[in-house]
C-alpha positions in Angstrom: -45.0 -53.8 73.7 -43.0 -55.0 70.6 -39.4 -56.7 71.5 -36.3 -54.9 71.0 -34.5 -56.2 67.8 -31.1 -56.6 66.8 -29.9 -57.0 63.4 -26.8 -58.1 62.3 -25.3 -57.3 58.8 -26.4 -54.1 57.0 -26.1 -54.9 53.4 -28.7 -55.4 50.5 -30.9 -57.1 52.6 -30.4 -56.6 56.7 -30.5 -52.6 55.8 -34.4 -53.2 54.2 -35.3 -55.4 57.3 -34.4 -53.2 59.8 -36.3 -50.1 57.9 -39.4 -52.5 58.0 -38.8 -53.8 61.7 -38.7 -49.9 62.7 -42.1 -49.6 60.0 -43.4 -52.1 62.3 -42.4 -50.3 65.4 -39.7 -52.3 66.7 -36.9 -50.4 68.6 -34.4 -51.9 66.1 -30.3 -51.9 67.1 -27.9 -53.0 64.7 -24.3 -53.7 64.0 -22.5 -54.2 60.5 -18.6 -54.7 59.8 -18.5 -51.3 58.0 -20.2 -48.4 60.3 -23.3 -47.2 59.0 -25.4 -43.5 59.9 -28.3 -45.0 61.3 -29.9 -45.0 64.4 -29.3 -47.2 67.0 -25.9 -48.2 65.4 -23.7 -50.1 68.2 -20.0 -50.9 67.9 -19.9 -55.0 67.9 -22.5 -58.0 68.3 -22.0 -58.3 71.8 -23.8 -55.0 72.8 -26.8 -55.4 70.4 -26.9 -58.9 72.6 -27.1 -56.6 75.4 -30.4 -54.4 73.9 -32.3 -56.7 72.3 -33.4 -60.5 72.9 -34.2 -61.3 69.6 -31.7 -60.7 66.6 -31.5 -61.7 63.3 -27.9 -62.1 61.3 -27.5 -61.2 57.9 -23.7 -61.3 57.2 -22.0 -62.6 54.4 -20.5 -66.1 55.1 -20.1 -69.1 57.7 -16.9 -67.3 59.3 -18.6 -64.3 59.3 -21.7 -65.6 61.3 -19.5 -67.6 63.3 -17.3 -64.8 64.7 -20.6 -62.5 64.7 -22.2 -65.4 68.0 -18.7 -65.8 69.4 -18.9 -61.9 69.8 -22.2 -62.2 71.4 -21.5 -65.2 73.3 -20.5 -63.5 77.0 -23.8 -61.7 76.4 -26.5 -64.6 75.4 -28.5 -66.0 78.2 -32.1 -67.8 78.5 -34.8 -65.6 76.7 -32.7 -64.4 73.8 -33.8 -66.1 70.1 -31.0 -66.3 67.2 -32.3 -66.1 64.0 -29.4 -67.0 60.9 -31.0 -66.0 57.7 -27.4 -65.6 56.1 -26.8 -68.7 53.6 -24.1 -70.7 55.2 -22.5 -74.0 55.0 -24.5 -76.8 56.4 -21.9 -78.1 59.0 -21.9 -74.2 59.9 -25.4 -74.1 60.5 -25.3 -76.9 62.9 -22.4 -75.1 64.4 -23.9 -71.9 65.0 -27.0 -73.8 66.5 -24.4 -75.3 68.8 -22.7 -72.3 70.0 -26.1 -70.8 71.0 -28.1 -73.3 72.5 -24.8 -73.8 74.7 -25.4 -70.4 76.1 -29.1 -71.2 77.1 -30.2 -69.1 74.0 -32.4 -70.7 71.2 -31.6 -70.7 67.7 -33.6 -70.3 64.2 -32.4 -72.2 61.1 -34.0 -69.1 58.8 -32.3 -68.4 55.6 -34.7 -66.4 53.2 -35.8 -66.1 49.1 -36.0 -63.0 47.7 -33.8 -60.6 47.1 -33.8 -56.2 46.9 -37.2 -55.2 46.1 -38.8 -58.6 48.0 -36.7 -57.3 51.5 -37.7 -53.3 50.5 -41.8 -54.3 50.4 -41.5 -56.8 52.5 -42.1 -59.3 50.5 -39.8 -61.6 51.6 -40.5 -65.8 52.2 -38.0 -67.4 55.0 -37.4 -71.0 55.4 -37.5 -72.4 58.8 -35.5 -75.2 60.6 -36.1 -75.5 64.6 -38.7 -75.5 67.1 -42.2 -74.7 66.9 -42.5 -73.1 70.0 -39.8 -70.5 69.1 -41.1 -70.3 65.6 -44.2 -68.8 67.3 -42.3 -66.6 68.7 -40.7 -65.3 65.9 -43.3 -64.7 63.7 -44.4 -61.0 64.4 -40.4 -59.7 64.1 -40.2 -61.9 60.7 -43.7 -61.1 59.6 -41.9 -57.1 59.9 -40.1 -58.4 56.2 -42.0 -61.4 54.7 -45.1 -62.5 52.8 -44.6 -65.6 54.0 -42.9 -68.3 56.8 -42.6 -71.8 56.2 -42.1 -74.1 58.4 -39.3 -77.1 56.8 -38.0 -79.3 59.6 -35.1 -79.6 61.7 -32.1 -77.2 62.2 -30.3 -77.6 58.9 -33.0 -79.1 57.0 -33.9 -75.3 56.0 -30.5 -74.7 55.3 -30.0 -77.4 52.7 -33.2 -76.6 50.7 -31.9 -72.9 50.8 -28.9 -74.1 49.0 -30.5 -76.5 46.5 -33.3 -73.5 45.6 -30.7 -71.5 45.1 -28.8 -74.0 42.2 -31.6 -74.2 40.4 -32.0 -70.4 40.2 -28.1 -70.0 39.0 -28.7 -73.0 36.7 -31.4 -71.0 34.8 -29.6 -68.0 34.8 -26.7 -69.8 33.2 -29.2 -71.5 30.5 -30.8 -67.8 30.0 -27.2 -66.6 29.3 -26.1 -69.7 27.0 -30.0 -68.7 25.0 -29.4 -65.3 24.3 -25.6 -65.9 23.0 -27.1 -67.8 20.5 -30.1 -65.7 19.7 -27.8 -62.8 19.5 -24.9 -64.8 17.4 -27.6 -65.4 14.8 -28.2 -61.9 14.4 -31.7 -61.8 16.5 -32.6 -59.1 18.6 -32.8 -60.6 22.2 -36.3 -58.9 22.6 -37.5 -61.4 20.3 -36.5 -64.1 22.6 -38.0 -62.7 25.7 -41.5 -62.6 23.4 -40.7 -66.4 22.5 -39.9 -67.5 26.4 -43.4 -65.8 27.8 -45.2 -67.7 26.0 -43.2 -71.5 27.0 -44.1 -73.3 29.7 -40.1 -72.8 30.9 -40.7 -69.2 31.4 -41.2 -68.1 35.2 -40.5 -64.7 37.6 -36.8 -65.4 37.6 -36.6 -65.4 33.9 -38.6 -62.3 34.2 -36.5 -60.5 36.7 -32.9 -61.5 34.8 -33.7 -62.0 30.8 -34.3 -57.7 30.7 -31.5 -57.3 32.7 -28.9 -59.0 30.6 -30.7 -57.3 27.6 -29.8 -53.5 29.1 -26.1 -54.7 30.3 -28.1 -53.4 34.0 -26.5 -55.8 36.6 -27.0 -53.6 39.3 -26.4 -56.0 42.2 -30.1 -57.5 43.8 -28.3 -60.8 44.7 -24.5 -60.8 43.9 -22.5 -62.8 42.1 -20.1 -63.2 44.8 -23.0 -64.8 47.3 -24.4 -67.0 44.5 -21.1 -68.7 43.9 -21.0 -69.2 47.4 -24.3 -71.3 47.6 -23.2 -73.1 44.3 -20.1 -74.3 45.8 -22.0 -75.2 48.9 -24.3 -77.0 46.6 -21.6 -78.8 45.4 -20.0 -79.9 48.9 -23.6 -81.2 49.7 -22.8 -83.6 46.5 -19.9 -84.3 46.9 -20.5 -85.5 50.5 -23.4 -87.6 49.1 -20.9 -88.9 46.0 -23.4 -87.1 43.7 -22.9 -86.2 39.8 -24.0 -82.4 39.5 -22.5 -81.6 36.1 -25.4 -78.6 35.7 -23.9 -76.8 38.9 -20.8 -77.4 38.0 -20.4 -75.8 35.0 -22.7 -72.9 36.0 -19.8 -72.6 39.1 -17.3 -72.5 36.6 -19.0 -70.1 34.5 -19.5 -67.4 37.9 -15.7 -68.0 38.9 -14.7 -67.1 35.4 -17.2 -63.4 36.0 -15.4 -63.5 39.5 -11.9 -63.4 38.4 -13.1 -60.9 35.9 -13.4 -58.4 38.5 -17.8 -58.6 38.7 -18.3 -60.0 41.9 -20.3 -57.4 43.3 -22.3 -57.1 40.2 -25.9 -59.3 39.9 -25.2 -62.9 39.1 -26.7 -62.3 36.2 -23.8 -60.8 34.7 -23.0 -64.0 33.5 -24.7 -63.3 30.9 -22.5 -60.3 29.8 -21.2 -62.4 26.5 
């Protein structure tokens, strides 16, 4: 029989994995801060602790996540696996994997690339930090949402690389924006400059994905501009803890508070490109 599996955090991605844990034929229970009309919906973290020994967290930030296992905590014994695939704070990570083990539970470093249409098709690729053993015991529930698993070290280790992945990606996007204000200043349609980039060596999926949407003004939100500012600036702590230079970040962070205070949080990050 396939484990009961709890999912925390219903939003652009938790609501896609739980569809393709119950694809997989997981008896799925799941909790999100706003109430949702689907099955199996339960009123707090504790009591999906209580149906299913394996759960997976997708909520928004560390004090989210953190509040979301101090919910569960009365309920966690030996036998229940914690999987974070929410991007957090590294200090937070270690945190969380703190709180957990305490209770006699194990716990998953397992944030995740990919973002709408890779969580709808399952198509997803997570990042693991932690044990082997409970790796192995993870893998059919993950396999429910990915195309691939890698294993990356320690608790944390995954964590970190999720963060730094994620700078270059808003780095690009910020470059992509800064290339098609010029193209368009000079009175070039920006079509012409997606033609130009498939055929450099710079051009890759991301450019792919983002380059049509700031074209069509369609920032529809597949990874918000909200959560990337949050990784940058976690991004940045990480350097700043190491006494690092990262003037590329830094101005892309700049660039996605400005969109912020502009009221397009929720949009795509991409909207930075909305010059």
């Amino acid at each position: 029989m396939k484990p009961n599996v709890g999912v925390l955090g219903l939003g652009i991605i938790g609501s896609r994995v739980a569809d393709n844990l119950r694809k997989a034929g997981h008896e799925v229970f799941v909790w999100s801060r706003s109430a949702r009309p689907v099955p199996n919906f339960l009123a707090s973290p504790r009591e999906v602790a209580e149906a299913a020994g394996i759960i997976q967290i997708f909520v928004r930030d560390s004090a989210a996540l953190l509040e979301a296992l101090n919910d569960m905590r009365p309920a966690l014994k030996a036998g229940h696996l914690i999987m974070n695939h929410a991007t957090v704070s590294k200090k937070a990570t270690l945190e969380a994997a703190k709180l957990v083990e305490s209770t006699g539970a194990a716990f998953l470093d397992a944030p995740f690339t990919g973002s709408k249409m890779a969580a709808q098709n399952g198509k997803l690729c997570y990042y693991i930090g932690g044990s082997d053993l409970m790796l192995e015991r993870a893998k059919p529930v993950l396999e429910a949402s990915s195309a691939k698993i890698l294993p990356l070290g320690g608790v944390g280790d995954a964590m970190v690389l999720k963060i730094v992945t994620n700078l270059v990606s808003a780095v690009i996007v910020e470059a992509v924006a800064e290339a098609a204000a010029i193209t368009k200043a000079n009175g070039i349609p920006l079509e012409r400059l997606h033609e130009a980039l498939e055929s450099n060596a710079n051009y890759s999926t991301l450019i792919g994905m983002k380059l049509p949407a700031i074209i069509k003004s369609d920032f529809e939100a597949h990874f918000s501009l909200r959560n990337m500012l949050k990784d940058a600036d976690f991004a940045r702590e990480l350097a700043a803890a190491a006494k690092l230079n990262v003037p590329a970040i830094d101005c892309t962070a700049t660039a996605m508070r400005n969109a912020l205070e502009a009221g397009k949080g929720d949009l795509d990050f991409s909207v930075i490109g909305d010059r």
